[in-house]
C-alpha positions as CSV (number, residue, x, y, z in Angstrom):
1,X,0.0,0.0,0.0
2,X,1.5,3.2,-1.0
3,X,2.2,5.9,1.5
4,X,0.1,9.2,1.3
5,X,1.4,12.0,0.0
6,X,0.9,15.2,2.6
7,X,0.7,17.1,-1.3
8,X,-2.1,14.5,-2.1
9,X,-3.8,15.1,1.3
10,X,-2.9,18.2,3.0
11,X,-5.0,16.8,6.3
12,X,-2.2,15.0,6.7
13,X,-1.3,17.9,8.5
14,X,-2.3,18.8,12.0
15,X,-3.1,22.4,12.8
16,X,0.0,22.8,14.6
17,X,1.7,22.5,11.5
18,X,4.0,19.3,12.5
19,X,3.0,16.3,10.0
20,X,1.1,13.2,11.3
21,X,2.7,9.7,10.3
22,X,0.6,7.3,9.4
23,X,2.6,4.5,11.2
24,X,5.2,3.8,14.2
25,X,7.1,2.5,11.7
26,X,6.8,5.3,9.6
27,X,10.0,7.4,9.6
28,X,10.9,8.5,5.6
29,X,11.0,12.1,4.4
30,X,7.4,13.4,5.4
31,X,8.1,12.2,8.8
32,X,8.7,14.8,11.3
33,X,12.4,15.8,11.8
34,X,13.9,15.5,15.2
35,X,15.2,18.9,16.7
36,X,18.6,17.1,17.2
37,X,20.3,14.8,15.6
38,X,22.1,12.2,18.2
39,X,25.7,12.2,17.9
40,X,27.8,9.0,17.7
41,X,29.2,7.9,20.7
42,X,32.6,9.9,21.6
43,X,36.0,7.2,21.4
44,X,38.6,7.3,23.9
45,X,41.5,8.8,22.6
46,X,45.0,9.5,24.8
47,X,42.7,8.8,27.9
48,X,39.8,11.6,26.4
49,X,36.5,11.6,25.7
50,X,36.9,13.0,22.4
51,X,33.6,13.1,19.3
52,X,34.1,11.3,16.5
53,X,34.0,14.2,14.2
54,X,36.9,16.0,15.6
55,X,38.8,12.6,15.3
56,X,38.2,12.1,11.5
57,X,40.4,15.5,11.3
58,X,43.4,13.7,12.8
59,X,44.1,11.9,9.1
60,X,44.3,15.1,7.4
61,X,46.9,17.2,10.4
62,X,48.7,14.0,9.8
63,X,49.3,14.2,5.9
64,X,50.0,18.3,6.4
65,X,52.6,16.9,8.7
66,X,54.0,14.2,6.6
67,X,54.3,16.0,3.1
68,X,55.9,18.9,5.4
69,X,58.6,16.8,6.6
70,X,58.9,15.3,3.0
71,X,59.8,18.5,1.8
72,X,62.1,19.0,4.3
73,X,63.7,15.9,3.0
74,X,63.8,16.7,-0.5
75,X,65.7,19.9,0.4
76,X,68.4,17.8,1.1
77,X,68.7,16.6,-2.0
78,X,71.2,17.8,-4.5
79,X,68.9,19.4,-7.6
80,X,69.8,18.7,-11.1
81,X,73.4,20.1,-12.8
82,X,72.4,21.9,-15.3
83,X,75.4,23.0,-17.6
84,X,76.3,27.1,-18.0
85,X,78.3,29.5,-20.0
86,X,80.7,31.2,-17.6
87,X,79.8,34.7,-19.3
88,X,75.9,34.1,-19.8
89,X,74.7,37.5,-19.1
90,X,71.0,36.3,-17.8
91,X,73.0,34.7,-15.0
92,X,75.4,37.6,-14.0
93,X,73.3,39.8,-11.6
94,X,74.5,40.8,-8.3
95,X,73.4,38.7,-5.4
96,X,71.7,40.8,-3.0
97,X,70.7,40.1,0.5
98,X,66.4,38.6,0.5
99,X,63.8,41.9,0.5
100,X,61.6,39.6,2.5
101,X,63.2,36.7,4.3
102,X,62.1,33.6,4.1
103,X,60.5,33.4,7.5
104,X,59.2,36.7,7.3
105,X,57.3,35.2,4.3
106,X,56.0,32.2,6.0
107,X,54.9,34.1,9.4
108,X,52.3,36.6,7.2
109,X,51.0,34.1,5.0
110,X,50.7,31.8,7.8
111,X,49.8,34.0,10.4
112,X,47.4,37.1,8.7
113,X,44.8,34.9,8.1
114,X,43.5,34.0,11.8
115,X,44.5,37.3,12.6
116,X,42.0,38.7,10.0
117,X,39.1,35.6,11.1
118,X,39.1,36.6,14.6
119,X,38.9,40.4,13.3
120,X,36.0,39.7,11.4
121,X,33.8,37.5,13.7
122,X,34.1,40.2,16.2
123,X,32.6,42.5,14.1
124,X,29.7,40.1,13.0
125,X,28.8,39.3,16.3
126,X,28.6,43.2,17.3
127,X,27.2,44.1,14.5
128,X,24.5,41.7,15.1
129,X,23.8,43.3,17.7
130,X,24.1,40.4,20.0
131,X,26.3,41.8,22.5
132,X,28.9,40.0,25.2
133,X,26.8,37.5,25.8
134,X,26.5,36.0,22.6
135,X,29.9,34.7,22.8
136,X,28.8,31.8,25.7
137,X,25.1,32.2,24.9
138,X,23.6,29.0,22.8
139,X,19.8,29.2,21.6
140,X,18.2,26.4,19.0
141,X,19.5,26.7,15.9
142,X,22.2,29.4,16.7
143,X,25.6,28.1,18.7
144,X,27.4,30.1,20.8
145,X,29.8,33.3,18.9
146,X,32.7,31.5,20.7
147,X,32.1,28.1,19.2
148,X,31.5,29.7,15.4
149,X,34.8,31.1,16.2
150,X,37.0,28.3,17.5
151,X,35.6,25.8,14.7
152,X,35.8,28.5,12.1
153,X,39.7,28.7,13.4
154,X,40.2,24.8,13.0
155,X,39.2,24.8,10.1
156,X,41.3,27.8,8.7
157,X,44.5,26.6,10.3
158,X,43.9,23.1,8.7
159,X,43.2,24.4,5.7
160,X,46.4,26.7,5.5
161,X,48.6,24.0,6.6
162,X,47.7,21.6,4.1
163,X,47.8,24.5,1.4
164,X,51.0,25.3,2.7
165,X,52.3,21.7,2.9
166,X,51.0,21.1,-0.7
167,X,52.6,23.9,-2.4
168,X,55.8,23.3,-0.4
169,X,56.2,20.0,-1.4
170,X,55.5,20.4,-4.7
171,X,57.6,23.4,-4.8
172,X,60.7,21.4,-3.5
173,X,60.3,18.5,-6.0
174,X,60.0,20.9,-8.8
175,X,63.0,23.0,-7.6
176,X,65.2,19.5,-7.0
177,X,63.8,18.3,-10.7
178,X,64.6,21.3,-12.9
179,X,67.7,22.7,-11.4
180,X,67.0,26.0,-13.3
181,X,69.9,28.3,-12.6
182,X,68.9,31.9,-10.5
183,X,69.8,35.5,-11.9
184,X,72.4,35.7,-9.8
185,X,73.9,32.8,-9.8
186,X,77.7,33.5,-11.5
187,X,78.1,36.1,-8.2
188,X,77.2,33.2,-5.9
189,X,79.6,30.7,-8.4
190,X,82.8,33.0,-8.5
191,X,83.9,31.1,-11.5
192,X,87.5,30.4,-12.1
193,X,89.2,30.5,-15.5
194,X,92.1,29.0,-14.2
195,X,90.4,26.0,-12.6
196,X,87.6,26.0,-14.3
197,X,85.1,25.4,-11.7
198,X,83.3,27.4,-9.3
199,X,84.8,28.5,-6.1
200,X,82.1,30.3,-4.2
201,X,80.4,28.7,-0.9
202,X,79.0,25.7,-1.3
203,X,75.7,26.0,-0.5
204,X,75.0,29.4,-2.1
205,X,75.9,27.4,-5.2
206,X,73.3,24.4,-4.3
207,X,71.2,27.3,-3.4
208,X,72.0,29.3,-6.9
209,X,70.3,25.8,-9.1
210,X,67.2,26.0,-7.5
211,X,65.5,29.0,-8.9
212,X,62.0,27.1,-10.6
213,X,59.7,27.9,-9.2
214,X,59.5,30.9,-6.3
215,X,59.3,29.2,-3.0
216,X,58.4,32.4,-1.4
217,X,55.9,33.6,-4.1
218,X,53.8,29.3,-3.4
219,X,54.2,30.0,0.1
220,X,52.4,33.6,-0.2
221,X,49.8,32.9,-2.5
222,X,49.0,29.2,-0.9
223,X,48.1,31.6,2.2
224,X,47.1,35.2,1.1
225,X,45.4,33.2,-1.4
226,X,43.1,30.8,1.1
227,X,42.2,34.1,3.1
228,X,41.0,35.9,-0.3
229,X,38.8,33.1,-0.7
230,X,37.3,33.3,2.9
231,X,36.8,36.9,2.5
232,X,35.2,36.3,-1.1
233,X,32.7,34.0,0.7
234,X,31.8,35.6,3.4
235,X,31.4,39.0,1.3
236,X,28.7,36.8,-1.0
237,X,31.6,36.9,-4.0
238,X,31.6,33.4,-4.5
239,X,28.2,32.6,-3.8
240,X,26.2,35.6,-6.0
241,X,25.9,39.2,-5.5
242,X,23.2,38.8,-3.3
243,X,24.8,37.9,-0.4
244,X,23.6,39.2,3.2
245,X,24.8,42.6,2.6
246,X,22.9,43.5,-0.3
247,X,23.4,46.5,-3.0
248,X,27.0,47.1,-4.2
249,X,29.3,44.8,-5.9
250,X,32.8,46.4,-6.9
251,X,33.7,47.2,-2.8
252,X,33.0,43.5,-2.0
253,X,35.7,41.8,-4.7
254,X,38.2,44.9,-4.5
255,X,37.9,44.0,-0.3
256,X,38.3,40.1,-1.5
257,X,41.5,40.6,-3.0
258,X,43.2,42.8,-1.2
259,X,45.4,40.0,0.6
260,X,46.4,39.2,-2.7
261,X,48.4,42.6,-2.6
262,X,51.1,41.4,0.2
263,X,51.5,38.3,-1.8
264,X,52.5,40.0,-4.9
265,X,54.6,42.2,-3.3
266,X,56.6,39.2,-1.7
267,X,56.6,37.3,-5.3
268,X,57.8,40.7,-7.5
269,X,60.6,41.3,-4.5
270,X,62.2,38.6,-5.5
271,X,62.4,39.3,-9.4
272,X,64.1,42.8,-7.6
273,X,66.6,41.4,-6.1
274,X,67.6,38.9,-9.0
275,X,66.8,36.0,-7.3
276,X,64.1,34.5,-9.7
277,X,62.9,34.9,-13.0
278,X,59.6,36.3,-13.5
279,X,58.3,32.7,-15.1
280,X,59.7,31.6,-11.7
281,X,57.4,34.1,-9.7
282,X,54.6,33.4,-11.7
283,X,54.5,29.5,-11.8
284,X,55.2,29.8,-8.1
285,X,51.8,31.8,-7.7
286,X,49.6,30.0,-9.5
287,X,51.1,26.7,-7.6
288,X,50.2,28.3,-4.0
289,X,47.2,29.9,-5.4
290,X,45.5,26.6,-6.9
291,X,46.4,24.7,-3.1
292,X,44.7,27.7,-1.7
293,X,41.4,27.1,-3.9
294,X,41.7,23.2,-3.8
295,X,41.8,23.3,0.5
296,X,39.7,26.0,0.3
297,X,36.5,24.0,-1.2
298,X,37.0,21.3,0.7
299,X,36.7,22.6,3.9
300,X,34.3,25.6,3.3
301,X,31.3,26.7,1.4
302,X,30.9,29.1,-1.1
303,X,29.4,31.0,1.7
304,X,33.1,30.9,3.7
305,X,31.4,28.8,6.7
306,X,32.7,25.7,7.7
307,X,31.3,22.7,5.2
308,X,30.6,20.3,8.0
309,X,28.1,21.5,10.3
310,X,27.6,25.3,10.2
311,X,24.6,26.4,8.3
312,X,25.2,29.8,6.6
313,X,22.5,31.7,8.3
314,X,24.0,31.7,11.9
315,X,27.3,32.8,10.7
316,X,27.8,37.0,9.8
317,X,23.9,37.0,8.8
318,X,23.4,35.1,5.8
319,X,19.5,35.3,4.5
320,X,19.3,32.2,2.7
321,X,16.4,29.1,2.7
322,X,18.3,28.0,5.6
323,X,17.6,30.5,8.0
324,X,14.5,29.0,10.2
325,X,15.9,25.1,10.0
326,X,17.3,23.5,12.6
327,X,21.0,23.6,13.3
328,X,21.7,19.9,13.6
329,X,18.9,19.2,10.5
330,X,20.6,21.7,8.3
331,X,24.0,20.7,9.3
332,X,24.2,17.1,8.3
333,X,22.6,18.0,5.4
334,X,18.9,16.2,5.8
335,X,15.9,17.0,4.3
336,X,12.5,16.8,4.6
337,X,9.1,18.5,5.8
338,X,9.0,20.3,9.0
339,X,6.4,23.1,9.8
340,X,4.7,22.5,7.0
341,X,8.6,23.8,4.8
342,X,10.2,21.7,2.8
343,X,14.2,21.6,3.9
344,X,16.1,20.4,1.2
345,X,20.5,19.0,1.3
346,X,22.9,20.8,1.6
């Protein structure tokens, strides 16, 4: 016997609005939908109580961590000896001391973006009008400000590290692989006629084969690059030009891509200062910028919220069909009738 459709027979309903099964056993899409959804039980884990959800993360700090240290490994490797012309003028630039060292480059790419994050959920939670107390407060449908915050972080800082980790790696392999010959690299050779070889330091010399591509220009834009995207998101960039915020469209991309500024400017310094070639630079920024939008998508919307279980109303005021359904429903992405609205996946 087939099950009645509530659009068949709309006394299906009860005036209340919540839908009427016509069996215990009963439980498919016209069902009513449970204000929670139960989690799985939590697994011990180092002597915690810790959910399952936040373990299923572990496998991917573990692979940032592993392809990390493989670059580190491949650094070590000698790259390829490409042959040269003692009096090539492409290689005869000066060497000149780094515009922006390389640490300097890793610690604002790296560490801009949660700077930025916390920045910006401050002001949506003001601006909301929600005052202090929306930071510990929890209501149905709506966590707390303090918890949009910390998962929002998690997910940013795993996001940039396997960005990071990506574009390093492949960086390193590429660098080892071609052995392309820097700008500079007869000032770091000191080439002598007499015994025909090169009798500069060492590893300045190592250093002087590994020009293709920019490390520092994949570091920049894997990071500059993942907190353009969040911005886009959030702004409605990626998403439409509808967004939460309505009306004007050219302040919400020129806002978007302004970390991409600080990323050129770390990727053109090094053209400056002879280090790389500008096909160096370039390659190098589309590298770190495709890890960016590959970690990016998997770990956020097109709204910039988490993908996992934050619906995009409760987070900086999204007006979408989400708004009104409950946060576990929308969150692991069920669907069905509730209220007499139809809730559809996410």
């Amino acid at each position: 016997m087939a099950t009645p459709d509530v659009r068949d027979d709309p006394s299906l309903l009860n005036p209340g609005g919540a839908l009427t099964p016509t069996s215990s056993t009963d439980r498919g899409l016209l069902s009513p939908l449970p204000d929670t959804i139960p989690e799985p039980p939590p697994v011990r884990f180092l002597g915690l109580s810790v959910p399952r959800k936040h373990l299923s993360y572990l496998g991917d700090w573990l692979t940032a961590i592993v392809m990390l240290a493989a670059s580190m490994g491949i650094q070590e490797l000698e790259p390829y000896n490409r042959p040269f012309s003692p009096t090539d003028p492409d290689l005869s630039h000066p060497h000149l001391p780094d515009i922006v060292p390389s640490w300097a480059a890793i610690i604002m790419s790296m560490g801009i973006p949660p700077v930025i994050l916390c920045l910006f959920h401050v002001i949506a939670t003001y601006a909301r009008r929600e005052g202090n107390k929306a930071w510990v407060r929890s209501e149905p449908g709506r966590p707390s400000a303090a918890r949009l915050l910390l998962h929002d972080l998690h997910h940013l800082f795993l996001g940039l590290a396997l960005s990071f980790a990506t574009a390093k790696l492949a960086t390193d392999i590429l660098k080892a692989w071609a052995g392309r010959l820097r700008p500079d690299f007869l000032s770091r050779c000191q080439w002598s006629s007499e015994e025909n070889r090169c009798l500069g330091d060492p590893h300045l010399i190592i250093e002087g084969r590994r020009s293709f591509p920019s490390g520092h220009s994949s570091n920049a834009f894997a990071g500059f690059g993942f907190l353009s995207l969040w911005i886009a998101g959030h702004l409605g960039v990626l998403s439409g030009w509808g967004g939460a915020y309505g009306g004007g469209r050219a302040w919400r991309v020129v806002l978007a891509g302004m970390p991409l500024f600080p990323a050129a400017y770390v990727a053109i310094s090094r053209t400056q200062q002879y280090i790389h070639n500008p096909s160096d630079v370039a390659f190098g920024s589309a590298l770190g910028f495709t890890c960016a939008l590959i970690f990016f998508f998997m770990y956020y919307r097109t709204e910039g919220v988490p993908r996992d279980d934050t619906p995009p109303s409760v987070a900086f005021g999204h007006k979408d069909k989400y708004e009104d359904a409950p946060f576990d429903t929308v969150a692991r992405g069920k669907s069905g009738i509730r209220d007499g609205r139809q809730y559809e996946e996410v």
